[in-house]
N, CA, C and O of each residue as an XYZ file, in Angstrom:
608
protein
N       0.850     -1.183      0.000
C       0.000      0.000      0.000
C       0.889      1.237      0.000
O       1.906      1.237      0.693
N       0.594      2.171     -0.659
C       1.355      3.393     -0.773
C       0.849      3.917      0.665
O       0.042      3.415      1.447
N       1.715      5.272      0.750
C       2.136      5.985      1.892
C       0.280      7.016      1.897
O      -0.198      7.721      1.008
N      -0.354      6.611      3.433
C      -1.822      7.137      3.473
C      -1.267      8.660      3.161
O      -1.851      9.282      2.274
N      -0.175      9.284      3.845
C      -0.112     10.653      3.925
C       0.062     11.261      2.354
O      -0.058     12.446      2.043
N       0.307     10.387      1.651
C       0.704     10.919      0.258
C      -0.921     10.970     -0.357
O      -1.685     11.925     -0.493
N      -1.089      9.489     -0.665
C      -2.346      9.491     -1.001
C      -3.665     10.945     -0.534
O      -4.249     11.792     -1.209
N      -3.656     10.652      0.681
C      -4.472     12.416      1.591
C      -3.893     13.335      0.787
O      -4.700     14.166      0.369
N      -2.883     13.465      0.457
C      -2.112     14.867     -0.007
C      -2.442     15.706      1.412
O      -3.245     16.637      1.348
N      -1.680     15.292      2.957
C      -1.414     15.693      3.892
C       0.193     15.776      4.330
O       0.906     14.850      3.942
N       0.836     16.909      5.172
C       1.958     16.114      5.888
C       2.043     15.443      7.003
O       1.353     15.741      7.979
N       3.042     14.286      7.001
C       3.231     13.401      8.201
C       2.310     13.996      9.598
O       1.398     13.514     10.269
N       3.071     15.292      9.631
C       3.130     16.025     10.939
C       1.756     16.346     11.008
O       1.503     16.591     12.187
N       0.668     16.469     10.247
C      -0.669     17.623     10.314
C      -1.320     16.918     11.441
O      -1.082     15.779     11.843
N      -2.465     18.064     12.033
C      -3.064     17.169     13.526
C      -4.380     16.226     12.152
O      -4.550     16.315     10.936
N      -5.041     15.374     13.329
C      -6.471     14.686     12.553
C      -7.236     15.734     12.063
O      -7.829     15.532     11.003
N      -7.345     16.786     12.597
C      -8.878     17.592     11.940
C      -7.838     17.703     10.679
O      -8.062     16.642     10.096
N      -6.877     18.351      9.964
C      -6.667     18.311      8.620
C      -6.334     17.350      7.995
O      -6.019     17.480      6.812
N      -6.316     16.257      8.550
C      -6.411     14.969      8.039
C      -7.827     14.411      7.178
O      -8.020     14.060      6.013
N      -8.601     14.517      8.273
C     -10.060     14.463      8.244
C     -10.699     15.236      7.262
O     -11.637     14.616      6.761
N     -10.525     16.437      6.772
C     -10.705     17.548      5.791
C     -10.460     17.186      4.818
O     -11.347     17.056      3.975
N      -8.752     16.787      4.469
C      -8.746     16.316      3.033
C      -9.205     14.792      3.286
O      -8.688     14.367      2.253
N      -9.495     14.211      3.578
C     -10.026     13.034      3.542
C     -11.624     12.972      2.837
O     -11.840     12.309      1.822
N     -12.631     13.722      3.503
C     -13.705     14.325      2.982
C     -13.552     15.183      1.692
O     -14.448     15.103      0.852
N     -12.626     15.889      1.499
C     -12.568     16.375      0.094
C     -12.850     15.621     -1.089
O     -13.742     15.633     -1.937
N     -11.578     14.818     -0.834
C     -11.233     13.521     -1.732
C     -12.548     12.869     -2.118
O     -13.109     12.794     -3.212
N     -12.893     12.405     -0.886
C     -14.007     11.317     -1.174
C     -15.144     11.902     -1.864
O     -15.933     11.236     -2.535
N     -15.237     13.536     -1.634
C     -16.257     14.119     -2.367
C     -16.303     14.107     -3.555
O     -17.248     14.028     -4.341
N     -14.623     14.235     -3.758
C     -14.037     14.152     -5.448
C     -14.678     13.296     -6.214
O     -15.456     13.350     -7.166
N     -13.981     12.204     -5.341
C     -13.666     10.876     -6.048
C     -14.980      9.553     -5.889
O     -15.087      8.564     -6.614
N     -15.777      9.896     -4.833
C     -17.338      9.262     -4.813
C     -18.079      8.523     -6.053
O     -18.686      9.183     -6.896
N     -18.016      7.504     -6.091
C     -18.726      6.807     -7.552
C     -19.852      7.945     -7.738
O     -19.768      8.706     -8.702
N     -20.649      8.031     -7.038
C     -22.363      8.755     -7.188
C     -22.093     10.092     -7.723
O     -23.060     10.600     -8.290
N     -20.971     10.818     -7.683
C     -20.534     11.830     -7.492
C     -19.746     12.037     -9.080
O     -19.993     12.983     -9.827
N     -18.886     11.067     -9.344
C     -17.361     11.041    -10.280
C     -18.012     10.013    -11.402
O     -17.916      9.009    -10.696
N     -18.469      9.629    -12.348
C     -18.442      8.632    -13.357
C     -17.242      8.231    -14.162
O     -17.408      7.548    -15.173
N     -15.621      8.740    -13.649
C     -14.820      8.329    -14.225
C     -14.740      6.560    -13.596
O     -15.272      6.093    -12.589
N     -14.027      6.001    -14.443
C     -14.233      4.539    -13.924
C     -12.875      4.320    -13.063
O     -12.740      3.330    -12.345
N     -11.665      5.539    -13.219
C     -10.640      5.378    -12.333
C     -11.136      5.499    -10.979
O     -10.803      4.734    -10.074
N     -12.035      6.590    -10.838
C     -12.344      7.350     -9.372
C     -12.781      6.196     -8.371
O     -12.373      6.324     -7.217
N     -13.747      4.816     -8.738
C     -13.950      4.412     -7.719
C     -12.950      3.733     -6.736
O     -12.826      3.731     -5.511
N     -11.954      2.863     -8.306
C     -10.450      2.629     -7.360
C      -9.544      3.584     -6.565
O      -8.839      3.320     -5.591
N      -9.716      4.697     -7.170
C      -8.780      6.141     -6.054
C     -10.106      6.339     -4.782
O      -9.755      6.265     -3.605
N     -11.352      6.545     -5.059
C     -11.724      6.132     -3.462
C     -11.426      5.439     -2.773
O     -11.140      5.673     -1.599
N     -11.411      4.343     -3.348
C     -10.821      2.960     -1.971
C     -10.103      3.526     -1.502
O     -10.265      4.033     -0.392
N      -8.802      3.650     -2.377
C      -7.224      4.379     -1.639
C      -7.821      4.825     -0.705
O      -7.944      4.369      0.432
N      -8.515      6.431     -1.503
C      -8.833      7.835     -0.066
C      -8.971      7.112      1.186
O      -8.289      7.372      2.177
N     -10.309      5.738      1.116
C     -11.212      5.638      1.934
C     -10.154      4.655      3.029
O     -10.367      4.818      4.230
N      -9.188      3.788      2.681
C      -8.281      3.294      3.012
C      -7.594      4.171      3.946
O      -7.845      4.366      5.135
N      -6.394      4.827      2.972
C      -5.689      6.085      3.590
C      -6.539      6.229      5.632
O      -6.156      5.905      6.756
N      -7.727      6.866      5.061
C      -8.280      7.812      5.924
C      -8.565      6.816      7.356
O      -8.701      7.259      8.497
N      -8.620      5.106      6.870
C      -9.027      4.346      7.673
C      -7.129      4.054      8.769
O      -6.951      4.178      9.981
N      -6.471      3.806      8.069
C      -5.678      3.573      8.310
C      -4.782      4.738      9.155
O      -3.943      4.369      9.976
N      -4.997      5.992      8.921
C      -4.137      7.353      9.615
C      -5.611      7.497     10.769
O      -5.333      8.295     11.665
N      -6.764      7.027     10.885
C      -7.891      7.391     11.812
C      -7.044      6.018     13.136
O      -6.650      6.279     14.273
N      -7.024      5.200     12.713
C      -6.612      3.669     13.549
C      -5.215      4.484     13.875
O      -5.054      5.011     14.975
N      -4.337      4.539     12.958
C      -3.207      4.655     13.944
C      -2.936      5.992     14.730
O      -2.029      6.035     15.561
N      -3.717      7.066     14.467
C      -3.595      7.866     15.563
C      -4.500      7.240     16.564
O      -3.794      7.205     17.571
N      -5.588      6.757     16.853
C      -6.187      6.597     17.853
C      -5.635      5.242     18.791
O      -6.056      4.991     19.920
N      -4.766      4.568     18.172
C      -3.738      3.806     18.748
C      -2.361      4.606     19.402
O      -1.820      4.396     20.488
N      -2.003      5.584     18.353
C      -1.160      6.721     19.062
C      -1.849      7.639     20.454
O      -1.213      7.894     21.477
N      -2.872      7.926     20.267
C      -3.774      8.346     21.129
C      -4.075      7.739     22.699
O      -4.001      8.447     23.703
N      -4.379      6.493     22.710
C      -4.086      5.433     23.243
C      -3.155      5.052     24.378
O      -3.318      4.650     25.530
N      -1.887      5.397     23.435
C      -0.682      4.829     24.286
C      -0.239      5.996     24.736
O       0.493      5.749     25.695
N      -0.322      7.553     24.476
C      -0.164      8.442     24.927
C      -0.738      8.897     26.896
O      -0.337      9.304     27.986
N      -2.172      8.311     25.958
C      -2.960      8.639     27.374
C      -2.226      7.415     28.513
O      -1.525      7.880     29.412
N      -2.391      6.024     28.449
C      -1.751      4.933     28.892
C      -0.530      5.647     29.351
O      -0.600      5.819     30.567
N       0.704      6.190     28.769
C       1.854      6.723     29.622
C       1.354      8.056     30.374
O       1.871      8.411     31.433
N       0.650      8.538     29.954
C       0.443      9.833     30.998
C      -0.506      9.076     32.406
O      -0.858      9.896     33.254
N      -0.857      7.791     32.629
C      -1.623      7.448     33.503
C      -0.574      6.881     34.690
O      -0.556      7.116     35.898
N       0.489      5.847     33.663
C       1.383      5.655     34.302
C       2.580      6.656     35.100
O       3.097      6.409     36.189
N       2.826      7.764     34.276
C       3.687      8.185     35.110
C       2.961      9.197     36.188
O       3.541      9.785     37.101
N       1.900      9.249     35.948
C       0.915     10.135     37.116
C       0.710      8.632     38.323
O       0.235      8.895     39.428
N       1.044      7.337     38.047
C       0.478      6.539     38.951
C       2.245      6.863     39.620
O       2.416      7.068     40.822
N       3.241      6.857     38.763
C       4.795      6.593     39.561
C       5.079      7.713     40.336
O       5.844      7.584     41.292
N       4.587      8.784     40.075
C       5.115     10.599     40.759
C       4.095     10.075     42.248
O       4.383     10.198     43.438
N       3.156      9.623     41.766
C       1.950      9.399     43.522
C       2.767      7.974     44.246
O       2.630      7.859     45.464
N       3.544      6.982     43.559
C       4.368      6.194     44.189
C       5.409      6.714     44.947
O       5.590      6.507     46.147
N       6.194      7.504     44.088
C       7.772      8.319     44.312
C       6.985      8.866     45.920
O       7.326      8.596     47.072
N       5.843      9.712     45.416
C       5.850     10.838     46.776
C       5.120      9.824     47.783
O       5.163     10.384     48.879
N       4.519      8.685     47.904
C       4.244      7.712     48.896
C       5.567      7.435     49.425
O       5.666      7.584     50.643
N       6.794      7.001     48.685
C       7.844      6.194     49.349
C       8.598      7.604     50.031
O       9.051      7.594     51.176
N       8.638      8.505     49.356
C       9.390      9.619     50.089
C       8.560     10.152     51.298
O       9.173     10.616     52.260
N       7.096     10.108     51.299
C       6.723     10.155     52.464
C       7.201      9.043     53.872
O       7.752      9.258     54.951
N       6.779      8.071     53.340
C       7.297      6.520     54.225
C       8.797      6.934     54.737
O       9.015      6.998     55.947
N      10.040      7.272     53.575
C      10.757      7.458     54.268
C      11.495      8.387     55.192
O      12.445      8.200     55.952
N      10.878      9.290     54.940
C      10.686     10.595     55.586
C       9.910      9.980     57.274
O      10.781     10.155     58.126
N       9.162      9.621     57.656
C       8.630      8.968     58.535
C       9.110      8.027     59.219
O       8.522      7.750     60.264
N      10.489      7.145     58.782
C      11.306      6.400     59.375
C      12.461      7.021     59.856
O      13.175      6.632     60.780
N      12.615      8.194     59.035
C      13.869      9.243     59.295
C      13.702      9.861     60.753
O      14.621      9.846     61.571
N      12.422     10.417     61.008
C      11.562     10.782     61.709
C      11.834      9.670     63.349
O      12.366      9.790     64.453
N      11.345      9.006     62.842
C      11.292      7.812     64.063
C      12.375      7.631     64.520
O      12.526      8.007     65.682
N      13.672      6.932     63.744
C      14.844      7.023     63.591
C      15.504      8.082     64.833
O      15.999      7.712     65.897
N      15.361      9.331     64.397
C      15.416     10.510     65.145
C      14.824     10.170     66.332
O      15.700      9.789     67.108
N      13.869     10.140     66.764
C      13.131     10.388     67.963
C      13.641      8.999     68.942
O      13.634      8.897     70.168
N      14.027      8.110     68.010
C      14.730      7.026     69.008
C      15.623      7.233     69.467
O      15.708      6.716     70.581
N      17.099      8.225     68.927
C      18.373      8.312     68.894
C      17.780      9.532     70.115
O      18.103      9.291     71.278
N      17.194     10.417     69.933
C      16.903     11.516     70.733
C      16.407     10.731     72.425
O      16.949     10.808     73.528
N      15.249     10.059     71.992
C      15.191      9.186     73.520
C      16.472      8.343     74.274
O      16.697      8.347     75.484
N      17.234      7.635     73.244
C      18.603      7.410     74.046
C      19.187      8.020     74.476
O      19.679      7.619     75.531
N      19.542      9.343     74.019
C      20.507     10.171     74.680
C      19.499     10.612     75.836
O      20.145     10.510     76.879
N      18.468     10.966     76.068
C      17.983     11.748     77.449
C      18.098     10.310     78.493
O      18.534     10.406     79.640
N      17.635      8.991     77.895
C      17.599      7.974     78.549
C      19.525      7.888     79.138
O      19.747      7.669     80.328
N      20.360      8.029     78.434
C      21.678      7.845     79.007
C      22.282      9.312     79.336
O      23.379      9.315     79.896
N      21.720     10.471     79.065
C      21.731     11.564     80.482
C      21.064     11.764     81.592
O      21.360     12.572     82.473
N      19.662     10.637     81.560
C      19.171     11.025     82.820
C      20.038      9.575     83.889
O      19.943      9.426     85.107
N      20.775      8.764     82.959
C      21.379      7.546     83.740
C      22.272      8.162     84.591
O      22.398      8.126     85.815
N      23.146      9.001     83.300
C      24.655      9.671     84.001
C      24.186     10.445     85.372
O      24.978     10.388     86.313
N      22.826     11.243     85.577
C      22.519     12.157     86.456
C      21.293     11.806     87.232
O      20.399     12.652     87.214
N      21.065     10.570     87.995
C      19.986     10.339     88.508
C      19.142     11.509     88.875
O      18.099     11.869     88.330
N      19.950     12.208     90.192
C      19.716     13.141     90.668
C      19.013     14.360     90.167
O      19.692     14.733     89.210
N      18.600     14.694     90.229
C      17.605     16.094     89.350
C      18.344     17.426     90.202
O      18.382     18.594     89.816
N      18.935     16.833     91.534
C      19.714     18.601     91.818
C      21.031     18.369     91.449
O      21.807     19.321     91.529
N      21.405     17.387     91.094
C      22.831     17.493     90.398
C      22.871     17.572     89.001
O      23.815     17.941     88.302
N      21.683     17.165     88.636
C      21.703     17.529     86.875
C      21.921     18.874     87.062
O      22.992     19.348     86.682
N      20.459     20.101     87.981
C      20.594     21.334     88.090
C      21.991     21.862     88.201
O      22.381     22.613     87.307
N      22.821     21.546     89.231
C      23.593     22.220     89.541
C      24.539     22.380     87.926
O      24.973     23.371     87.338
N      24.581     20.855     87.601
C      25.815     20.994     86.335
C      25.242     21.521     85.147
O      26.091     21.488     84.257
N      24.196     21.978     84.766
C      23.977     22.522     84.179
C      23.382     23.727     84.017
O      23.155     24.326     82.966
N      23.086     24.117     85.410
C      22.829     25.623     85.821
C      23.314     26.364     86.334
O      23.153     27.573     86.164
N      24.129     25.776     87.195
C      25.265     26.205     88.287
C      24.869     25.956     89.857
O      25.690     25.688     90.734
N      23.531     26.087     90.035
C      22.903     26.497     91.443
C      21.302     25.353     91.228
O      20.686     25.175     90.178
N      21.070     24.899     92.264
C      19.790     24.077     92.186
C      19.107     24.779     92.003
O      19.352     25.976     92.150
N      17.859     24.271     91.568
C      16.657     24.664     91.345
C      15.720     24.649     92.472
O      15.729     23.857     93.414
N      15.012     25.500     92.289
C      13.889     25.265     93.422
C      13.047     24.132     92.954
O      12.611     23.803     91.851
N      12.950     23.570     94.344
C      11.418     22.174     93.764
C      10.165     22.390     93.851
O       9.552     23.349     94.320
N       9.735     21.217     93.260
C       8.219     21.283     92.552
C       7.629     21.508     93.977
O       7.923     21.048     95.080
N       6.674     22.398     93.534
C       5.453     23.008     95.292
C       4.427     21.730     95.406
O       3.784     21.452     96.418
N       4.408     21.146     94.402
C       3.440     19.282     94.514
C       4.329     18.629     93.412
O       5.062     19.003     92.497
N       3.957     17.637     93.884
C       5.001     17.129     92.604
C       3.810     16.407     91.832
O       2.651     16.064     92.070
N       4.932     16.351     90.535
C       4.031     16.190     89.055
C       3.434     18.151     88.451
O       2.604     18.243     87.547
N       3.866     19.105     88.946
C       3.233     20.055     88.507
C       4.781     20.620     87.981
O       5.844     20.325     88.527
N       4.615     21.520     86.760
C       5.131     22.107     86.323
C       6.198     23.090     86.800
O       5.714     23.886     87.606
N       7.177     23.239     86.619
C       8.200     24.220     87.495
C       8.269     25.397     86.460
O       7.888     26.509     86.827
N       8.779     25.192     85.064
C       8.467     26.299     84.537
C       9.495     27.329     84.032
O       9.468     28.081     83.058
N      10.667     27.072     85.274
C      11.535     28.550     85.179
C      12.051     28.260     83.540
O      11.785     29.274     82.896
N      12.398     27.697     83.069
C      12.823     27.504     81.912
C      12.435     25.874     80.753
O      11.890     24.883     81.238
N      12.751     25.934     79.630
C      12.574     25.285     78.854
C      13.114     23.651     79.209
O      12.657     22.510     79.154
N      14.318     24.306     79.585
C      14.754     22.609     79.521
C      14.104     21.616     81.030
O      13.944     20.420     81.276
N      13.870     22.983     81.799
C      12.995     22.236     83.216
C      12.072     21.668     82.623
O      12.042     20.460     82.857
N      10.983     22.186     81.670
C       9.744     21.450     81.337
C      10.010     20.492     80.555
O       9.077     19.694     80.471
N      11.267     20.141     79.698
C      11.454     18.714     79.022
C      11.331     18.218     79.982
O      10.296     17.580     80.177
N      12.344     18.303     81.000
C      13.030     17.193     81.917
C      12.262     16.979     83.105
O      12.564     16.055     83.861
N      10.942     18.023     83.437
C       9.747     17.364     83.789
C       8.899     16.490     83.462
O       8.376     15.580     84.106
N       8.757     16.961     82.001
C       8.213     16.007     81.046
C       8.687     14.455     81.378
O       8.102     13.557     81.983
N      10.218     14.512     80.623
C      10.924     13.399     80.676
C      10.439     12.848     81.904
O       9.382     12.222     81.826
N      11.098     12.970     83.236
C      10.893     12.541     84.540
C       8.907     11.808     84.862
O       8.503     10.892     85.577
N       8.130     12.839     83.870
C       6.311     12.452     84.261
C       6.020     11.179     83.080
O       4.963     10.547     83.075
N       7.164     10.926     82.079
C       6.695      9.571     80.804
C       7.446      8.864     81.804
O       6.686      8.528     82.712
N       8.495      8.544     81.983
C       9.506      8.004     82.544
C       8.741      7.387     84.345
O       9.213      6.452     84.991
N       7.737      8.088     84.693
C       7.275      7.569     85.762
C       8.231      7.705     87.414
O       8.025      7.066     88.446
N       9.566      9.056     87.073
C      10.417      9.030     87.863
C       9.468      9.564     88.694
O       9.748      9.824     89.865
């Protein structure tokens, strides 16, 4: 079979609607009901061919276009699932390494007025009930905290 795009008298590149246009031209041309030359009904086939054949393979091009745009919209929502997941182990990761170290500074410093002293210089005043908040600063309320999970 000769080349549909030649036959159309289209280029390769044109979208379907000018495909479709000269396709209908042609056939208007070249239409038995229409043309009484006795060549025209064999150059319809061609047209009608041509037009069948560039309609199928764009809509097969069509097809596989949409098919990869589904897929890589399914892999970008994979990518950002696993980068979430691992982002979330990173996370955990962290918060474990972070609980060891308070777990092996509160070992080194049982004491809560010797933690104070070495890291404040001077004790702290104590809790007015205990389990309530002291307050004077930030790292008191971790290490209240710490001390109220911890069950000290």
């Amino acid at each position: 079979m000769s080349n549909p795009y030649a036959t159309l008298g289209v280029s390769p590149h044109a979208p379907l609607a000018e495909i479709k246009l000269a396709w209908k031209r042609l056939a208007l041309q070249f239409h038995p009901d229409r043309n009484s030359d006795p060549s025209a009904t064999a150059h319809f086939r061609r047209v009608q061919s041509a037009w069948e054949q560039l309609r199928d393979d764009r809509a097969a091009v069509n097809a596989r276009l949409v098919r990869e745009a589904q897929e890589a919209r399914r892999m970008a929502a994979e990518r950002i699932r696993l980068e979430a997941e691992r982002q979330a182990h990173l996370d955990r990761l962290a918060r474990a390494v972070m609980d060891a170290e308070l777990r092996r500074e509160m070992e080194e410093c049982p004491r809560r007025d010797l933690y104070d002293v070495r890291f404040y210089g001077e004790p702290l005043k104590p809790q007015s009930k205990p389990g309530q908040w002291r307050g004077e600063n930030r790292r008191t309320m971790v290490w209240d905290l710490v001390n109220l999970l911890m069950g000290r």
